[in-house]
N, C-alpha and C positions, 0 to 999 in steps of 0.2 A: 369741426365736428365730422363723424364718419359716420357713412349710412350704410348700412347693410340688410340688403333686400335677400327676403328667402320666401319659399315656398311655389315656387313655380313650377311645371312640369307639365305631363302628358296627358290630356284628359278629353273624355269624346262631348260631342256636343251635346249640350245638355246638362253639362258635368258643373262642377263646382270648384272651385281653389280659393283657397285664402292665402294671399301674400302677405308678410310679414316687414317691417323697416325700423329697424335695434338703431340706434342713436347710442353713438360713444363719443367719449373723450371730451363731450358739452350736454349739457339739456338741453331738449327740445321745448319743455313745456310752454314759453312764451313765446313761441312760432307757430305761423300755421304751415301746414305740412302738406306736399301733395303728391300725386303720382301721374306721371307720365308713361307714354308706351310707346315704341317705333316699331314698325312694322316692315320686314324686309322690303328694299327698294321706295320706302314711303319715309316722310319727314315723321318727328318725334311728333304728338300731340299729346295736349291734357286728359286725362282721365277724372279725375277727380281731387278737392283739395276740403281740409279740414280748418277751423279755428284753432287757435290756440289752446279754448277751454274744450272744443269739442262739440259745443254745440251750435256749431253753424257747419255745412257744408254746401260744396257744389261739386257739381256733376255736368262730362259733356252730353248731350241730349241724347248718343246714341247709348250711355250706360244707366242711363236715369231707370231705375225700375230695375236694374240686373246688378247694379253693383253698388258697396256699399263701403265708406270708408269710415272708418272710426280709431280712435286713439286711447293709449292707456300712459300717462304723464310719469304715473308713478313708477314705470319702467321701459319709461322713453324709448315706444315703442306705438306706430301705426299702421295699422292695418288695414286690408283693402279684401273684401269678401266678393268674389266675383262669382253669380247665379247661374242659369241658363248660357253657359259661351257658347261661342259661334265659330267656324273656322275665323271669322273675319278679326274674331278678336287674340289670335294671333301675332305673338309680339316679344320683345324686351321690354319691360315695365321697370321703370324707374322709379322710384322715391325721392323725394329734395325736401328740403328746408327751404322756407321764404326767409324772407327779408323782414315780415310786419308780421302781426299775430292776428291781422286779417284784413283784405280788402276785395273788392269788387274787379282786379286782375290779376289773381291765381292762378287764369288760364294759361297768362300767360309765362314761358319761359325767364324772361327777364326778370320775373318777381323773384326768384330764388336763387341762395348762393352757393347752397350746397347740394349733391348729387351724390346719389348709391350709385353702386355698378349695372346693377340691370339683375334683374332674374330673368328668365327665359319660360313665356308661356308657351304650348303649342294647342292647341285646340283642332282634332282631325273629325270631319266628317262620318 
């Protein structure tokens, strides 16, 4: 399957973006889906991960309350609304496909087998 991440770009603190992750060439719908972000000079971490149906998610503690992940099957396509950013949240934001259509280690890297290229957030003060 191929992911492709969009909607990233320049925005001041405070600001909003919604990233977008288009699912070709497979369905996504019995995956749950998640997003990751590396931050110059810092390892890749988890952001946030969806169920399969949609209605479960998780969230790392520092985006809980700012950002918001949700999915549309019917055109295998998920989505990552980010609130209030911060410079800190400054990054390449990934998308992937898991492995399972849901579990209790989303957070982690290994759970997934597929990967987008990265959109490029920047968030300036």
């Amino acid at each position: 399957v191929q992911l492709q991440a969009s909607g990233g770009g320049l925005v001041q603190a405070g600001g909003s973006l919604r990233l977008s992750c288009a699912a070709s060439t497979q369905p996504i719908s019995t995956y749950a889906m998640g997003w990751f972000r590396q931050a110059p000079g810092k390892e890749r971490e988890f952001v946030a991960a969806v169920s399969w149906s949609g209605d479960m998610t998780s969230y790392a503690d520092s985006m809980k309350g700012r950002f918001t992940i949700s999915r549309d099957n019917a055109i295998n396509t998920v989505y990552l609304q980010m609130n209030s950013l911060k410079p800190e949240d400054t990054a390449l934001y990934y998308c992937a496909r898991s492995k399972v259509y849901w579990s209790g280690s989303l957070y982690r890297e290994t759970e997934y087998d597929y990967w987008g290229q990265g959109t490029l957030v920047t968030v300036s003060s």
